[in-house]
N, C-alpha and C positions, 0 to 999 in steps of 0.2 A: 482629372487625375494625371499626374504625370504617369508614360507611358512604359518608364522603366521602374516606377513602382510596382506595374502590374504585374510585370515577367519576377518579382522577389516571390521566395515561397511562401505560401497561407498557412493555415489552420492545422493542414495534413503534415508538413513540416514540422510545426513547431508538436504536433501531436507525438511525430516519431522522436524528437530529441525530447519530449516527456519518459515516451516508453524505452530509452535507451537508460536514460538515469535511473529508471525502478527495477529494470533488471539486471544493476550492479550491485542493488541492496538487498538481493534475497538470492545471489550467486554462490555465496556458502552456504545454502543451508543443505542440500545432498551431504556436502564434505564436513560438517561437524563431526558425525562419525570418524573418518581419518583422523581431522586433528587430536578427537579424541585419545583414538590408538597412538596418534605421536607424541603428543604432551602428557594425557592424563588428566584427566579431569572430569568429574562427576556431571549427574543430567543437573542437576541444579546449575552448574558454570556454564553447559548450553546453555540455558534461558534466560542466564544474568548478560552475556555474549551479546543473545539477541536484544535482551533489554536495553544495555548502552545504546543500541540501535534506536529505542524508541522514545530513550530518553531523550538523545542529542535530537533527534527532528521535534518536540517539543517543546525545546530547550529555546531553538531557533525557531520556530516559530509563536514561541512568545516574546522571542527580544526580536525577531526581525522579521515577522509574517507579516509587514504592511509595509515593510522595504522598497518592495516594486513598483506598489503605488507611487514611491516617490522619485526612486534614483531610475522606475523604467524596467520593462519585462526582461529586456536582451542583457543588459550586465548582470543582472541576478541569477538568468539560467548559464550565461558563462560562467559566472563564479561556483555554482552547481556541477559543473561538468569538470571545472579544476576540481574540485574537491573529490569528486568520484575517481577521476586519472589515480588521484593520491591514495585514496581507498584502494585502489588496485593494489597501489604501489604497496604499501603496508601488506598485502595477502600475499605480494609476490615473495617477499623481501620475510616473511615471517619466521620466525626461530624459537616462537614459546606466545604464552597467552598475553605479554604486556603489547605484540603489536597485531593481537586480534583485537583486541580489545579499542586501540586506534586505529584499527582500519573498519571497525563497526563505527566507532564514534564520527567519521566522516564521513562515509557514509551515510549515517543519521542525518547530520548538518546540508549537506546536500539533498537528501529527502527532503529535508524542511522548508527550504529556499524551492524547491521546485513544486513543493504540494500547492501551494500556493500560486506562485506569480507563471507556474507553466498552465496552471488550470485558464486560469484568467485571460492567458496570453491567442492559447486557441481559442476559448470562446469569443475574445477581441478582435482576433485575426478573419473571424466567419464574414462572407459578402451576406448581404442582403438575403432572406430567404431560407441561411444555411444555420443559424444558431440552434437549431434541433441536430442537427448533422455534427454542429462542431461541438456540444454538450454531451454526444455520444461518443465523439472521437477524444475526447478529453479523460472522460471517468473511463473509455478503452484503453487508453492510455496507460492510465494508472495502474489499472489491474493485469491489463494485459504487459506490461514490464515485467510486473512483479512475478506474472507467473511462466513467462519466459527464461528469467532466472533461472531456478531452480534445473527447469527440460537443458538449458545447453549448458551448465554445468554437471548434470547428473550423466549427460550420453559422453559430454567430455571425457569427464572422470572415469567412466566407467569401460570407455573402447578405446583412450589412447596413453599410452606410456605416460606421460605428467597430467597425475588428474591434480595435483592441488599448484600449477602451474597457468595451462595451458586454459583454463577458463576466463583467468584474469588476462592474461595477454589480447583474447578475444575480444575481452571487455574492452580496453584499451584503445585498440582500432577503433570499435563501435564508439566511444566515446570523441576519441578525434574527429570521425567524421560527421558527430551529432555538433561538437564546438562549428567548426565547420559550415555548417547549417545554420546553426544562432548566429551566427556572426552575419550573417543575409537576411534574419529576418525583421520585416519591417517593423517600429517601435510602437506601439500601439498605446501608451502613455504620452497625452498634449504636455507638453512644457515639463519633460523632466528633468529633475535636478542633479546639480554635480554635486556626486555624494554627500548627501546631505547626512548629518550625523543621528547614531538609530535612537528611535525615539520607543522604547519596550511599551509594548502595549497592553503585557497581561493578556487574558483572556476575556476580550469587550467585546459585542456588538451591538452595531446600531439601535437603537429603542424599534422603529419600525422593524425588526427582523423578530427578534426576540419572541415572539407569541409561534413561530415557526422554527427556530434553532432548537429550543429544547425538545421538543419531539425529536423533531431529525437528528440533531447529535445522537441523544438515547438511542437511535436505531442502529445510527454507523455504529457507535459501540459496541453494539452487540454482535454486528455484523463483521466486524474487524477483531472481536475476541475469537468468532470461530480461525479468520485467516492466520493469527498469529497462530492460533495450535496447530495447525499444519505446517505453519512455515520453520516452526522450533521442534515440535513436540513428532509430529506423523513420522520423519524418516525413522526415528529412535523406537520409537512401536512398530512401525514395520520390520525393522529389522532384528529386534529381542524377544519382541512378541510372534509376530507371525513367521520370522524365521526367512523376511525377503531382505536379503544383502547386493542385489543388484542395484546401484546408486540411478541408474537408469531409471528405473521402478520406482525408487524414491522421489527421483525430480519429477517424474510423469503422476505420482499419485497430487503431489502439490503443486503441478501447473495443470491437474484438472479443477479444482476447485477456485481457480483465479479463472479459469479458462471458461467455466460455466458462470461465473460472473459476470464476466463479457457478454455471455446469451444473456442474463436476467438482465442486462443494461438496455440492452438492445429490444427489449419485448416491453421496458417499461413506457415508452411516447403511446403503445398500443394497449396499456390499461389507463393509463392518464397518472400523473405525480402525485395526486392524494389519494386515490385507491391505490396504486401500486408499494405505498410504504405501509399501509397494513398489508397487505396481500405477501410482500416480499419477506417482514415479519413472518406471518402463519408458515410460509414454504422455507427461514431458517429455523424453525422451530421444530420440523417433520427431519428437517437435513440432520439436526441435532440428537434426535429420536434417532436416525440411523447411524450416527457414529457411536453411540453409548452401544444400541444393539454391536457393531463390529468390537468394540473391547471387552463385550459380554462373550460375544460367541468367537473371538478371535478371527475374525473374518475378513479378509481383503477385500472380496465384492463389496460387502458391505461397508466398508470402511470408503470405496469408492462412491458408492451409490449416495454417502451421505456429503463425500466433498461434491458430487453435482448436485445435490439439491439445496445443500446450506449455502453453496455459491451464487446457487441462481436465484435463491434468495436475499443474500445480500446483495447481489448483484442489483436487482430488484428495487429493494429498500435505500442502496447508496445511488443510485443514480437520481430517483427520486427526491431523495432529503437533500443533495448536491443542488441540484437542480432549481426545488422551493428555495434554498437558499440564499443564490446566486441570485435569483429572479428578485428576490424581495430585499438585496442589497443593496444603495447607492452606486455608482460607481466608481465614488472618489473612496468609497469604503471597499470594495469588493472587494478586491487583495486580502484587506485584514480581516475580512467578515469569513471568505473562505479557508483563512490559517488559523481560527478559531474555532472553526467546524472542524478542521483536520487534527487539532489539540486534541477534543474529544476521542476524536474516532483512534487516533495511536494512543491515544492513554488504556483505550480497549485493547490495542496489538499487542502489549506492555504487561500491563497491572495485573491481570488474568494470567498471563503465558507462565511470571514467576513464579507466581501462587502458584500454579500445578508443575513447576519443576523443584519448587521447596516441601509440596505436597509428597510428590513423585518419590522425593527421596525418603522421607519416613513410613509412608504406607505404599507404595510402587506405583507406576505408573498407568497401570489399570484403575484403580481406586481413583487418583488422582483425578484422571480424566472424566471418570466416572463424574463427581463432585462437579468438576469444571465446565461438562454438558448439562448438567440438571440447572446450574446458576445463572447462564449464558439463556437455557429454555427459558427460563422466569424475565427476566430482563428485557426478550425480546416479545414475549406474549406480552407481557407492559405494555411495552412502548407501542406495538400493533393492536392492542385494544384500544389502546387511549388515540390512537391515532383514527382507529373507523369512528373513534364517539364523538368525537372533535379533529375533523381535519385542518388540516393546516392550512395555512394562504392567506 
């Protein structure tokens, strides 16, 4: 191996420019409130907001989730990191809902490009020995972005003169020097192509995957319905209902339940990947049980206790069904086999989140919620029953 291949960075590099691009996508959500008071606009337009978000990464990852495969890891994740600069730029630059609305939608489109070919890219990048290490560091990755977001926009906002400035600016930097970083790392795609033109692939995979995706999608679903209600839905109940206006509080109640996700990731190599996707099931199911309890009794603790254990269960369950997936993929498919796994799981961040902000609005946001824990209970008992009855592999 050439000797200045070795000194380029691995796994752990292309890990942090994963988690830099997920915590630009869930940087507004403390600050919907503010924009709320500046613009105007009902909780249903928060969660249509958030939805453009889920829509555009599904969007692209069905016209362009097998991209990397072809044109290569490293221009995909730069093209990701322009696109998030520009999300910024839109937040910075905002003056009413038509450039939230574009600075969600790229946002999105960069989620999209990076759920995919950044997954792939770390687990690519692993020496010999490390693909348990780099499968952890990938789906930390992810969650851990995501739930980074929220914490330094909330303490932003809430301790220094420009809260609906001065978060994006951070991003910004972070973003430079994640480009920065991709632009070093080595191509882990043989013989890729000069932009080859996209070839949409719908929602396919491979016939040998297939007997393993549908459980495990089923699962990320349900485990990605509970994170979208936190990431749209929690600051706004904390703050009407429980009476907490500390944006602080708000970004820390929703980078606990990404942040306990990272534990149930971590504790799954030590149950094994087909016990751990029932198991992580049963423990979103209890987490779900304790958020329904907190909008009963209006309870923070409680509203916390259920973001760590519905985390650590999806935490659980997504590392798991990632995992089966990845493993049971080709490699010339793995890019697209992964961005069709991620389809599912955002169409759970999505599909869910608006129903309970269209809900929200005609019978309130208790009720709502209410409904939208009991559905999510059902869906993940499914998919955890059927998972111990027939495991996957």
């Amino acid at each position: 191996m050439n000797p200045h291949v070795r000194l380029r960075p691995g796994y752990l590099a292309a890990a942090a420019v994963f988690a830099v691009g997920m915590a630009g996508t869930t940087l507004p959500t403390p600050l919907y409130g503010l924009y709320q008071e500046q613009i105007g606009f009902s909780e249903l337009m928060v969660t249509v907001v958030f939805a453009v978000y889920a829509v555009a990464v599904i969007t692209v990852l069905l016209v362009a989730g097998n991209y990397s495969d072809e044109v290569g890891r490293r221009p995909v994740l730069l093209g990701a990191m322009a696109l998030s600069a520009a999300s910024a730029g839109c937040f910075l630059l905002e003056s009413g809902l038509p450039l939230l609305f574009v600075g969600r939608l790229l946002s999105g489109c960069a989620a999209g490009l990076l759920s995919g070919a950044a997954t792939a890219a770390v687990i690519e990048l692993a020496g010999p020995g490390q693909e348990a290490r780099a499968g952890f560091a990938a789906t930390a990755a992810n969650m851990g972005g995501l739930g980074c977001g929220p914490l330094l926009s909330g303490l932003l906002a809430q301790y220094t003169p420009w809260p609906l400035t001065l978060p994006f600016l951070v991003h910004l930097g972070l973003v430079g020097a994640a480009a920065g970083i991709t632009w070093f790392l080595p191509e882990t795609v043989t013989e890729p192509k000069r932009w080859p033109c996209l070839k949409p692939q719908g929602v396919s995979v491979p016939p040998e995957v297939k007997g393993v995706f549908t459980t495990a999608s089923l699962a990320a679903f349900a485990g990605f319905s509970l994170l979208g209600l936190f990431t749209a839905v929690a600051p706004s109940f904390a703050a009407r209902t429980l009476g907490v206006h500390n944006l602080a509080v708000s970004g820390a109640v929703v980078f606990s339940v990404f942040l306990a996700s990272t534990v149930g990731q971590s504790l799954t190599p030590r149950i094994g990947g087909r016990l751990a996707l029932p198991v992580g099931c049963g423990i979103l199911v209890m987490g779900l049980l304790l958020v329904a309890s907190s909008l009963i009794a209006e309870s923070l603790p409680l509203l916390v206790l259920g973001a760590l254990c519905g985390g650590t269960g999806q935490g659980l369950a997504f590392r798991a069904a990632l995992t089966l997936v990845s493993e049971a993929a080709p490699a010339r498919h793995r890019g697209g086999t992964i961005s069709a796994f991620f389809v599912v799981a955002y169409a759970g961040i999505s599909v869910p989140v608006v129903g309970v902000g269209a809900m929200a609005t005609w019978l309130g946001l208790r009720p709502a919620g209410l409904i939208f824990a009991g559905c999510v209970m059902l869906l993940a008992a499914g998919a955890g029953t059927y998972a111990a009855l027939r495991p996957p592999g």
